[in-house]
N, C-alpha and C positions, 0 to 999 in steps of 0.2 A: 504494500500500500504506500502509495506517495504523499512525503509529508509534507503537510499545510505549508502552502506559501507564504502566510501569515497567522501567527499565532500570539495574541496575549491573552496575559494570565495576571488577573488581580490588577488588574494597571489604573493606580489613581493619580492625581494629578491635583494639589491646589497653587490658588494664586496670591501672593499678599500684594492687598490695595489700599495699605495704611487702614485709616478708620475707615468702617469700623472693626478691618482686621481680617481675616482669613477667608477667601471666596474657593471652597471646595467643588474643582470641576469634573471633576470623574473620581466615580467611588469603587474601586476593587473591581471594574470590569472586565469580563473575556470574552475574546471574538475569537475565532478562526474561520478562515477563509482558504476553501480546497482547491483546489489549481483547475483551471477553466472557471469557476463562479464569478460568478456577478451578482453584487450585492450592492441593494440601495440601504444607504444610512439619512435616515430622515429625523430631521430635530429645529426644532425654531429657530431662529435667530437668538445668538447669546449662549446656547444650550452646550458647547462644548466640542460642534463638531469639528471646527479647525484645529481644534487641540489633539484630537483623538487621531485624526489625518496626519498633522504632523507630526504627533509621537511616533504612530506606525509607519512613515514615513523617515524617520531618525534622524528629521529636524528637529526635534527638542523631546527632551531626558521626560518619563516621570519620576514622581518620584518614589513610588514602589512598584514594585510588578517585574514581569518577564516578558522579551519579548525576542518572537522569533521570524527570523523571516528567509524562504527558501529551506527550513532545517535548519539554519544556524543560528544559535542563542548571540542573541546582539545583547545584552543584558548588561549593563558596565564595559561593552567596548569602547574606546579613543577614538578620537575624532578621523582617527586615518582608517580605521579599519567600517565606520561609520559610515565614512563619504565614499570609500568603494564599492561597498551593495549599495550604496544609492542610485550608483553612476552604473553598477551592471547590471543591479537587477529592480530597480526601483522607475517607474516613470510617473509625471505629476501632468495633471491641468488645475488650472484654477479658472473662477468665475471671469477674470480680465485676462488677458491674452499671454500680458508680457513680453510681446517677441520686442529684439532687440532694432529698434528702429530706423538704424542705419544700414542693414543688411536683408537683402532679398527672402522672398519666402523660402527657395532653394538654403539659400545659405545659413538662416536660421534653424532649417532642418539636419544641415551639413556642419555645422559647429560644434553640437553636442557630441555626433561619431569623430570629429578632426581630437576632438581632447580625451576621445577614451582609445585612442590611438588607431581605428578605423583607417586603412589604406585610403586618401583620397578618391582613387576612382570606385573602390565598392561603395564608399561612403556617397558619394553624389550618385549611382547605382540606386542603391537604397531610397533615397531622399526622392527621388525622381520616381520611383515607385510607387511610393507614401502618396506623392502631392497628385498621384495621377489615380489612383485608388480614392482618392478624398472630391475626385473631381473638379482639382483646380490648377492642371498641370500646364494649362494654358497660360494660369497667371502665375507661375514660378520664378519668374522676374521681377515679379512687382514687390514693391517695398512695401510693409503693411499700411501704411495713412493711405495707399492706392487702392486696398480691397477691402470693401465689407467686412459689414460685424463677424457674419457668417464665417465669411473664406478666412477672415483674421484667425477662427476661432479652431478652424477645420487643419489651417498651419500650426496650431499650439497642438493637435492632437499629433499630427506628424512627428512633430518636435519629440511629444511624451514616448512615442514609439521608437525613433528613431534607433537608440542603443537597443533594441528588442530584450526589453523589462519583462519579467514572470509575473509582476505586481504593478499595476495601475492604480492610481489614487487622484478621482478628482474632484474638487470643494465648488459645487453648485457649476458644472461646467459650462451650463445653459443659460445662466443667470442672466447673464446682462445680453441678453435679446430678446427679441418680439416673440412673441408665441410662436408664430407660423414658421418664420426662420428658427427657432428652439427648435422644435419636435423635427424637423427636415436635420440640422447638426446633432442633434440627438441620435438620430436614426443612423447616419454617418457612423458617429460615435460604437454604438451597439454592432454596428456589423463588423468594424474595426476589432474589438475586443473578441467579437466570435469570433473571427477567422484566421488573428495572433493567436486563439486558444490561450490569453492570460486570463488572471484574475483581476476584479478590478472591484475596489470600493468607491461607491459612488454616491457621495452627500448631493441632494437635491431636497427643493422644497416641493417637487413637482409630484403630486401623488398618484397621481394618473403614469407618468415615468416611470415610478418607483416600481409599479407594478407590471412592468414588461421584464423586471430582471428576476433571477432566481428567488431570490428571497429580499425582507424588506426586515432592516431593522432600523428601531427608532430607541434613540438616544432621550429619555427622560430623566431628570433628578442624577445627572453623572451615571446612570447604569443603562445598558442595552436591553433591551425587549424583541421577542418575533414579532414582526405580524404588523 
């Protein structure tokens, strides 16, 4: 049996905000997530879920718990051994795009393989497959202020894919668009992650989305719930 691409175990997490003093944002919770799932994490705004994205994510520590990702206990690893399963086995989107604004869709896609040390020509190979698979291979030269919310947002998934991650994490990916463009990048999105066969946790407040993927958990009071 193949072990969870993502596993924690007891993981809380509080924040100090001076007075009136300790804001406890995750209380002892576990997730695991089986390699191919897709899992919607649904929580209000405020409720903890970019905390719980980046911890499993191993941008930031909590401060008890276990956490494993691919099989390997990251649990008290340094910031070096940290930042390399990020970089090979970790991809991100967020609500805003981020791409780097002085470099083409192409090259935005092609930066993240130029630094995990990706031969040039596979690496633009790759990149050029993504941006044509996302259906925007046309505008692979264009610098992002040139293309839509949409195609902006369809380059940040390329991006996430780009190093081909076992674990995908993205924080409301859809958020900042229109409904009808959402559910069209959404769909993108979904057939991307089935066809890589990765896993992928996915915060949304979109309830109707939540329930096109395998399972749906919702983040209440710092603990996880089904359903």
């Amino acid at each position: 049996m193949s072990d969870p691409v993502l596993k924690l175990e007891t993981v809380a997490k509080t924040y100090k905000r001076g007075m009136p003093g300790e804001v406890r944002v995750l209380h002892g919770l576990d997730l695991t997530l089986a390699p191919g799932e897709i899992v919607a994490l649904v929580a209000p705004s405020g409720a903890g879920k970019s905390t719980l994205l980046h911890i499993a994510g191993l941008l930031d520590l909590p401060d008890s718990g276990r956490i494993s990702i691919c099989g390997r206990d990251m649990t008290g690893k340094g910031d070096r051994d940290r930042t390399g399963v990020r970089r090979r086995d970790v991809g991100f989107i967020y609500q805003f795009h981020h791409l780097l604004p002085e470099f083409s869709a192409m090259e935005n896609v092609l930066l993240p393989q130029l630094v995990n040390g990706t031969p040039p020509q596979a690496a633009k190979d790759r990149a050029a497959a993504l941006l044509d698979r996302v259906g925007i291979a046309a505008r692979s030269d264009h610098r992002p202020a040139a293309l839509s919310g949409g195609e902006q947002q369809r380059v940040a998934f390329c991006r996430a894919l780009a190093n081909e991650p076992r674990l995908l994490l993205a924080d409301e990916p859809t958020g900042n668009l229109d409904p009808g463009t959402s559910d069209q990048v959404f769909n993108v999105l979904m057939d991307l992650v089935s066809d890589t066969g990765l896993s992928a946790l996915i915060a949304t407040h979109n309830i109707e989305l939540a329930g096109r993927m395998d399972r749906v958990l919702r983040l209440e009071n710092g603990r996880l719930l089904e359903g």
